[in-house]
Structures are given as C-alpha cells and as structure tokens.
N, C-alpha and C positions, 0 to 999 in steps of 0.2 A: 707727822704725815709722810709716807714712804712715795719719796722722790725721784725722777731722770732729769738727767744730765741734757738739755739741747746743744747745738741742733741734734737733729734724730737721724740724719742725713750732713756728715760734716762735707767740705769742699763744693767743688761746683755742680752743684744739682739745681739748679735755678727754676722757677716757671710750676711749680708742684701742683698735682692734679692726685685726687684719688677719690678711689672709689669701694663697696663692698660687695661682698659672694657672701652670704652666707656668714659665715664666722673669720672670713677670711679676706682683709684687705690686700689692696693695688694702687701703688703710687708709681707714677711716670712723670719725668720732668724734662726737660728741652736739652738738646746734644748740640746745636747750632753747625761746628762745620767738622766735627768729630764723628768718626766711623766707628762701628755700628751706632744706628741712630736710636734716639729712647732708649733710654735704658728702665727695664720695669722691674719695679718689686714687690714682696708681698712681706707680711706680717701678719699675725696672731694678735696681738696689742698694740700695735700702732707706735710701741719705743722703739723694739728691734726688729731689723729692716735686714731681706737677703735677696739681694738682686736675682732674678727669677732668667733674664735674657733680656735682648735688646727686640724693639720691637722693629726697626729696621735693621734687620742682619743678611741683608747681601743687597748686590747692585741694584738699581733700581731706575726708570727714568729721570726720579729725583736726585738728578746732578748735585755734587759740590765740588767739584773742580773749579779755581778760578775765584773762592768765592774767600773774604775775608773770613777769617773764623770767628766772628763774631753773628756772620750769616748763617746759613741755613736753616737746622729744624728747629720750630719756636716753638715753645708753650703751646704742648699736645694736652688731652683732655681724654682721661680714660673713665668710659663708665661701663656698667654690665645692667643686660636685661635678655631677660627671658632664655639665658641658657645661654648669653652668647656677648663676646667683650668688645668695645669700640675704642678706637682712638683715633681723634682728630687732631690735626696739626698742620701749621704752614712751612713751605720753605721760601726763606726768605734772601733776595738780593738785594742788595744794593740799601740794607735798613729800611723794605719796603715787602708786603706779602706779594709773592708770586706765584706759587700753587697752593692751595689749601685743598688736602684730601683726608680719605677716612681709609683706616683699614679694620679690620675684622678675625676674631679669632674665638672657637671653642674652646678654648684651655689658654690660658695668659701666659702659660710657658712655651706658646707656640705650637704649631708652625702659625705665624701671622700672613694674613691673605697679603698680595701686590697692592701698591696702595691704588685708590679709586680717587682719580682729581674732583673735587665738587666745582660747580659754579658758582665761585664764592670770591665776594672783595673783602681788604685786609688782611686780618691776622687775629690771633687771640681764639679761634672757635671751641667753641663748646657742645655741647649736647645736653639734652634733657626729654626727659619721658616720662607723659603726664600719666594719669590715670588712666587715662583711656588707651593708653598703647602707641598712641601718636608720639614721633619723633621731632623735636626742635631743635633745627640749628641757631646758633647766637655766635655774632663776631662782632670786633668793632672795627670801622673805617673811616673814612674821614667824612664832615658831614655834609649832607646831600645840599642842604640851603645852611644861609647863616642865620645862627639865633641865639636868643639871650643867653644860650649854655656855652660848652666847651667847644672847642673844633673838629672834636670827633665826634662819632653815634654809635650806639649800639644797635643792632638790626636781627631781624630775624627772619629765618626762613622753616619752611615743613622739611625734615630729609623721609621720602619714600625710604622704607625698611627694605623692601623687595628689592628696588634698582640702584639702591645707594645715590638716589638724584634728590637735589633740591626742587621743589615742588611748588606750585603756590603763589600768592604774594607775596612780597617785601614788606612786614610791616619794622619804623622806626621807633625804638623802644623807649631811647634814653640816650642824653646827650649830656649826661654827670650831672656831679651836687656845685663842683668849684668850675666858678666862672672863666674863661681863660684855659682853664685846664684839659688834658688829653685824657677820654675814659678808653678803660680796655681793659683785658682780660675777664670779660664777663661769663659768670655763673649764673645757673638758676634754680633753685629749689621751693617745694612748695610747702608750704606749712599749717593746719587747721582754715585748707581750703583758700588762702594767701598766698599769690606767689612774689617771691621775695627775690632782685636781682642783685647778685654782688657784684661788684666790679670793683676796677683799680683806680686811681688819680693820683698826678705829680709827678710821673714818672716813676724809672727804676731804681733813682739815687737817695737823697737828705729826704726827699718831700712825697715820698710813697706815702701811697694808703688808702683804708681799706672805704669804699662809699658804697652805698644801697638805695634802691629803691623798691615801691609795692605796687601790686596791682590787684586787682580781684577776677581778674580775666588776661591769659598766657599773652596776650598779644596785647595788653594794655590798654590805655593808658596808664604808666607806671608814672607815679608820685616821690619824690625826691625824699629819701629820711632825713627829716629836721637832725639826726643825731649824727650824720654824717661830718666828718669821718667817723665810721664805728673802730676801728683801730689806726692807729700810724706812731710814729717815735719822730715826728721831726720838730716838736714841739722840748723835745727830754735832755737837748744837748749835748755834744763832742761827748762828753764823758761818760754816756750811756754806750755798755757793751755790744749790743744789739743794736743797727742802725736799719735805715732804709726796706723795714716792714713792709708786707704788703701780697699781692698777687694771692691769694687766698682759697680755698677749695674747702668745703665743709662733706663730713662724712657722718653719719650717727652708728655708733655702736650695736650690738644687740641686746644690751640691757640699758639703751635707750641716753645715753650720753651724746653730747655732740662736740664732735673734734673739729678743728682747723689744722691745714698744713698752710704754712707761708714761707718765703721767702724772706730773709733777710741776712747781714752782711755784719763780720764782729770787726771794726775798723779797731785800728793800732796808729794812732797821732794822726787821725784823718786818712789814712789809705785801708785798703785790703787787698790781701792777695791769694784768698782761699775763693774769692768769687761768694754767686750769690749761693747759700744754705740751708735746708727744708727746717723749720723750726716746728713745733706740735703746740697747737694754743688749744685752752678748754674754749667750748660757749657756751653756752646759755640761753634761756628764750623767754623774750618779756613780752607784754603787750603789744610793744611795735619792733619786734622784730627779733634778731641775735644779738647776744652782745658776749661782744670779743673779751678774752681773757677779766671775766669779771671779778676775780679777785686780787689780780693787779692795776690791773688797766693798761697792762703792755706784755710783749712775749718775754718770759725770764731765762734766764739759763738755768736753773735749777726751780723745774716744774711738779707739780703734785700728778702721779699715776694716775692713768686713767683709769677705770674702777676693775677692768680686766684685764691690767697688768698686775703683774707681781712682784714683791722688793728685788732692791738688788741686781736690777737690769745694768748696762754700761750704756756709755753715748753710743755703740755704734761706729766708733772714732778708730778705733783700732782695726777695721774690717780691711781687709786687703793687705796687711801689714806683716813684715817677717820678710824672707828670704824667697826668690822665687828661683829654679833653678830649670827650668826651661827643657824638664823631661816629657813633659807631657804633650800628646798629638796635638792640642788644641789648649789656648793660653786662656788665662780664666777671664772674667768678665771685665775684672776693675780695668784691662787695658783696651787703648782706645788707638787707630789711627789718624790721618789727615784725609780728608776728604774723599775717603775710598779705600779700599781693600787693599791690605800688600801681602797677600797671603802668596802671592806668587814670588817676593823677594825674600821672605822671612822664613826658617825651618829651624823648627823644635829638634833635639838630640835626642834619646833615650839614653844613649851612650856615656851621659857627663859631657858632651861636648860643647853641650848651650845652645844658646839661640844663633844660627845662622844668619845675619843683614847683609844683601845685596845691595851695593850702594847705585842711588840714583842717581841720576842727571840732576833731579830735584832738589833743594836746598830746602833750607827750614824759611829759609826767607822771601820761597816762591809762596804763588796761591796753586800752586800743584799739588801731585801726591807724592811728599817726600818719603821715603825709609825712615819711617818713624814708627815706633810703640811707645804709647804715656800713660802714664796712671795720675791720678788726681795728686794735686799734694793737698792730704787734709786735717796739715799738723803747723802750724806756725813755727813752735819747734821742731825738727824731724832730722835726719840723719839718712842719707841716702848713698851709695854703693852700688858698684858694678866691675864686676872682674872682665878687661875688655882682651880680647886679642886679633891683632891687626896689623899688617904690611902696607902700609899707603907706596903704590909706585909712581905719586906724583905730588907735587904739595898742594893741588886744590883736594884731594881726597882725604877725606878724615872720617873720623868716626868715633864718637861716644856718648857722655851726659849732659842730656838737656834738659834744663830748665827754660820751661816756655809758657810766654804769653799768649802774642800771637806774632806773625810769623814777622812784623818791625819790633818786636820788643822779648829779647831772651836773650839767656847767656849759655855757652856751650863752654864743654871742658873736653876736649878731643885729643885721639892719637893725630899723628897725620907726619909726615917728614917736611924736613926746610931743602932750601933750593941747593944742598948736593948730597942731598938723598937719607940724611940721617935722622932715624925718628927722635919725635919731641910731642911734649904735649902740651897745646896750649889753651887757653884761657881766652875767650874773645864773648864779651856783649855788644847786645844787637841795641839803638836805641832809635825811634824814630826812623827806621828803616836803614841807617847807617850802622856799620859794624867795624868794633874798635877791638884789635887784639889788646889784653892788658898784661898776658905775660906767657912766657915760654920757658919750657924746661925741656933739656935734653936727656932722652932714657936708655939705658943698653938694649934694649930690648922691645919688642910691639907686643908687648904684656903686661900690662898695668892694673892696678886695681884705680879708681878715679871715684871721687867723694862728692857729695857736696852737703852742707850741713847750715840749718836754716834757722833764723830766731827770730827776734821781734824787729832787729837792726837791719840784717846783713844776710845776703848768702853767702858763704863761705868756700873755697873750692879747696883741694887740696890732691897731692897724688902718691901712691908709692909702688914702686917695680915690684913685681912678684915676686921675687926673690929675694929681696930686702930686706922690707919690714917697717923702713923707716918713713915715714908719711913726711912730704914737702909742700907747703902752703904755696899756692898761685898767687891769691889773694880773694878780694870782696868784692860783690855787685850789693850797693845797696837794694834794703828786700824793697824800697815803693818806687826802682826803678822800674820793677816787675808788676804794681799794682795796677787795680784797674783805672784808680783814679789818673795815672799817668800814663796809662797805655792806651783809653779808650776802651769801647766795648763792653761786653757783658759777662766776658768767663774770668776763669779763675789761672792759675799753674796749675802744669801738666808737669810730671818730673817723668824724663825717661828716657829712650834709647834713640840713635839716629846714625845714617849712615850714607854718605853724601861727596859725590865728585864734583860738586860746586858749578854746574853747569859742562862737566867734564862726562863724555859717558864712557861707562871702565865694567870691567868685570871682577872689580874688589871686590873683595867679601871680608866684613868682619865679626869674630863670634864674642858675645857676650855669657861666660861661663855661666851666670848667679846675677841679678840686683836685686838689693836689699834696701826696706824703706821700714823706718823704725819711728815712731813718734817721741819724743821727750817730753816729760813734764811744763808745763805751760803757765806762766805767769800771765793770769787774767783779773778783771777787777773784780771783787767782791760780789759775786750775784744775788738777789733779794732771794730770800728762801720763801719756801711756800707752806701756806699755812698761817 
C-alpha cells in the first residue's frame, strides 16, 4: 500500500485547522508571538503542503510587543463558504484570551481583511455553517457554574455574516467526557443530520486528546461519547514515537474520504524540540460517530495515501531547506520575526552583499522587537550556516547565530569585540533568563563563517574566518536545554539571524552574506507500516 512520511508539516506549526474550496485544501495553524502572524497553506492532497502567505502580514492593533512568545496568536480556525474564507483566532496574554477576532478574504493568498474583534470569552474559536447558511461561533472558557464535568465549557454564539458581530444568546454546549479535565479547542461538523462536537482534554502535553459529543439539534443538548477519548497516545508509553496527540480538525475529500490534521510532538528520552507538528490521520464513520485512525488506533509515522494522492510523495521535511542568499526584495515565507516587523532594520542586496541587520537596542532576551529573522528548525539532525560580517565598536554589540527558544532560553554564537576592542566570537546560553558565556575565540577579522550543527544529543557550535578554512569548535548546548519540556511554553526552535547592542543604542550594522540550513539523515524508531 503506497505510503507518506508524517508529520505533513514538520516543526512548529501547532494548533492545525483546515478546510476545503473545491479540490483544493487550507491549513492554518497558530504563530503565538512570531511576526507575520498565521501562516496558511494549501495542497492538492493533503501530503504536500506550500505555504500560500501569512494571514497576518502587517501591523495591526493586535500588539505583541511585551508579550512572552509563548503568547500571542492561538489556534486560528480556517473555513470557506460561499465564495469567501474565514479565519478566527485569539491573541493571547498572560496564558489567557484577550481579543478574539475574525478576519476575511476572497482568495486565501490574500490580501486578508483588518482583523474584526468579536465579543467573545476565551480562546479556541471556531466556526461552522449549517445548512441553512447560518454562521456558528464555538470557543471554550471557563465554566459559568460548577458541575459534574470539567472546569471549562464549550459555548456558543450566532456570528451575523453581514456585520461580522456575535448575535443572539449564549447557549452552553459541553463541559468534556473527563472529570477534572479542561475542554477546548472545539469543532463542529454535521453528519446524516447529527451534529458531532470535537473537542480536546488533558491538555497540550502526555494527556492530550481527542473527546466528542452529539446532538441532534446545533445548540443541543450534546451527549457525551461513551468512546471518548476517540484518539490520544498517553496510554502507549515513553517509547511511542508520536507523543501528546490531539487538537484535531477533520476535512472530507472529494471522493468522499475523511481526513484529520492533529497535532502532535516526536519526543527523544522525554523532551522535544521541534515543538508541536501537523500530523494527517485517516477516519472513518460508524454508527456513533468518527473514528480516528482505524486501522491503527493511533497517528503513525509512515501512513497509507489518501486516495487522491499519489506514490512517491516526500514528508514535506525538506521545504525551506538549501542555501538562502539574501538577493531577493522580499525574504521568503519560512522566515519569521519577534513580535513585529523589522523591515525598517533589515535590507536584502541584489549585489551579493546579503542581508543588511541594523542592530537594536533589543536583545533576544527582551519581550521587544529584537533584530531578529528565524526559520523553524524542522530537522533534529540539521546543519546550519551563516557567512557573518561585522565591526562591533563596543563589546555589548554583537551579531550572529541563534538558536532560540524563547527569549530565557537560547544559545547564540556571535561576532562582537572584548574590552580593548579586538574581535572574537563567542558562545553564550541563555538558561532560565540567566546568560552564561561558555567560550571565546579571538578572530583576525569581523568575517566569519559561524555553524551550528544539531542531533539527538547536543547543539554543537563551531567557527572558521573566511579566509582560513579551518573550522574551531566553541563547544555544546545540550539539545533539551532548548526543549520545551524545560523551557516552558508551547513553540518549538527557531534557528536564525540576530543583531543586538544589548541594551546599547548604535548605529552597527551587520551583513549576513548566505545562511544555509540542511537537514541530516535521522535516527528514529521503527514506525508501524501501514496496511
């Protein structure tokens, strides 16, 4: 049986939502405090995925300055009707919703409208559109009374199509299958006149997963599925590849298949550091209800085609990958900033000259907007490069590769000079908001090539002057001082450029010629084949 490779979507793309046009799917998943925000894509077959545009691509009154990057944009929810695309989403402070708005767009490549705030508690929203044309919002919050269920609810409201307003009563849908438990991230779809609520429990770690309930009328009363959990892995043990399943979106084909996209996370001796990962589950539909991957009974890594794919696809793993050389007006999509725009400190060359970084006052370790561009790292093993050049005229100013969590936990590998003025490059992790240099090396020159090279252990950092040839090791950040499980939060690594007078304001500027981000073959464990 002709097989792909998951995830479908490697690295951090957490929160996954999609939807169909036609023959032509849209998958959007959560940015949190990374500039531009939503990043959307489209596919033909739901294996290979080509980011299409960010569906927040300029300033907006939704701020993220200030904001842990673990905040911001959450688990957005893209759906299409009647000639025309939505997506709902919260920004979120303080691990809490604070605007929930919708925006709108003809063509999913944009231009996307200003977002519209709703009058909406929580987080998690969704959309659905029944038969009759009428629009449903669903979110969850926390719950209005106490009762036998969980401490959150599900709720819903009408959204007016015309004025993009919440409309209506509040009715309260569903308060989950597990006792104790928080429900959230609720779907809805209807099924031979059934309408069927998915939702998440357990959280986003070991004890995700996937719970349901029915109703026979939009506004319920909705019924608990006795088969709940319909998916989770926290039952499978440490040594299941696939961990912390869950947050789920179902999509049907046009020759009548039905997909799942979820999230989930490939830990290495309990951490990870690719963040959370879009994975592709089949379903199926029985008597009472969906059921999630029913020829395994969990998400695998190597999955059977869905019927309108074709052999011979790749994971997807590769995309963004090679050499980037920093000719073009506008930098491609896989890069991403800190809380905002830096298009006014950054300038592309056409010349060969590389990428221009205006260094900030900003550090990597404020919640500002530092001189930053990152790309995902969506390789465990990978291999990463950057040709830097750079004058630092003071020793808080430096500038180069970072590896980053968030902004208490990364390691950088920078030019910058010691205190009588001689460059060097050094090696300094951030841990718990402390920053520890671990090594320095003196160079002739403010032109360097600067590495860093990653596996299932260790980052590895390493450097050699352009004129050389000969590469000198720093040394090693363990890689799960970077994971999530020790950093907190919800993203994954960023690998990428930065450029920073440490609370110093200056008028450096450093150019980065070329970086280059290569993946390596990967020791993973045996995954169940399909079929």
């Amino acid at each position: 049986m002709p097989t792909f490779r998951n995830p479908v979507l490697p690295g951090c793309y957490p929160d996954p939502s999609i939807c169909r046009a036609g023959e032509d799917f849209y998958l959007v998943t959560s940015s949190f405090a990374y500039f531009p925000g939503i990043p959307l894509f489209h596919s033909r077959d739901l294996v290979s995925w080509r980011q299409l545009t960010h569906v927040l691509d300029r300033p907006s009154p939704l701020s993220l300055e200030g904001l842990d990057v673990s905040d911001g944009i959450w688990a957005p929810t893209i759906r299409h009707h009647d000639g025309r695309f939505y997506v709902v989403s919260t920004l979120a402070r303080n691990r809490q919703g604070s605007v929930t708005f919708v925006v709108t767009a003809d063509d999913p490549a944009g231009p996307w409208s200003d977002p519209v705030p709703l009058e909406a508690e929580g987080i998690d929203p969704s959309l659905f559109f029944d038969d009759d044309g009428r629009c449903w919002f669903t979110a969850c919050r926390d719950a209005r009374q106490p009762t036998g269920g969980g401490p959150g609810e599900l709720w819903m409201r009408e959204l007016d199509l015309d004025r993009l307003k919440l409309v209506g009563p509040t009715h309260v849908l569903w308060h989950g299958a597990v006792r104790g438990a928080w429900v959230e991230a609720p779907h809805l779809y209807k099924r031979d006149g059934v309408y069927y609520l998915i939702a998440a429990e357990g959280g986003t770690e070991s004890n995700h997963s996937v719970t349901a309930a029915r109703s026979s009328a939009i506004t319920g009363p909705y019924v608990t599925d006795p088969r709940s959990p319909l998916l989770t892995h926290r039952h499978r043990g440490s040594a299941e590849p696939v961990q912390n399943v869950g947050h789920v979106d179902l999509v049907d084909t046009p020759d009548g298949e039905t997909w799942a996209v979820a999230l989930g996370v490939r830990p290495i001796e309990g951490t990870h550091t690719l963040g959370r990962e879009v994975f592709l589950v089949p379903v199926a539909w029985g008597a009472h209800g969906p059921v999630f991957a029913p020829e395994a009974g969990g998400v695998r890594l190597s999955e059977r085609l869905p019927s309108i794919a074709t052999a011979g696809l790749g994971d997807g793993a590769s995309a963004g990958s090679g050499r980037v050389r920093f000719d073009a007006p506008v930098l491609g999509l896989e890069w991403n900033s800190l809380r905002g725009p830096v298009d006014d400190r950054i300038s592309p060359s056409a010349d060969g000259g590389g990428l221009g970084l205006v260094l900030a006052a900003e550090s990597l370790g404020s919640t500002g907007v530092p001189t930053f561009l990152g790309r995902r790292q969506q390789h465990v093993r990978f291999d990463a490069r950057t040709h830097i050049s750079f004058s630092a005229a003071h020793p808080a100013e430096e500038a180069g590769l970072a590896v980053f969590q968030n902004q208490d936990h990364h390691a950088t590998l920078a030019l910058t000079v010691d205190g009588g003025g001689r460059a060097q490059v050094v090696l300094t992790v951030r841990q718990a908001g402390t920053s520890t240099r671990l090594a320095s090396v003196p160079v002739a020159t403010g032109e360097v090539v600067l590495a860093v090279e990653g596996d299932e252990v260790r980052y590895a950092f390493r450097l050699k002057e352009a004129d050389t040839g000969q590469w000198v090791s720093l040394g090693d950040v363990e890689r799960s001082c970077l994971s999530t499980e020790r950093a907190g939060g919800f993203v994954g690594v960023y690998l990428g450029l930065y450029a920073t007078g440490n609370g110093r304001s200056t008028d450096g500027r450093a150019y980065a010629r070329w970086f280059d981000y290569q993946p390596h073959a990967e020791q993973t464990s045996v995954p169940r084949t399909a079929g």
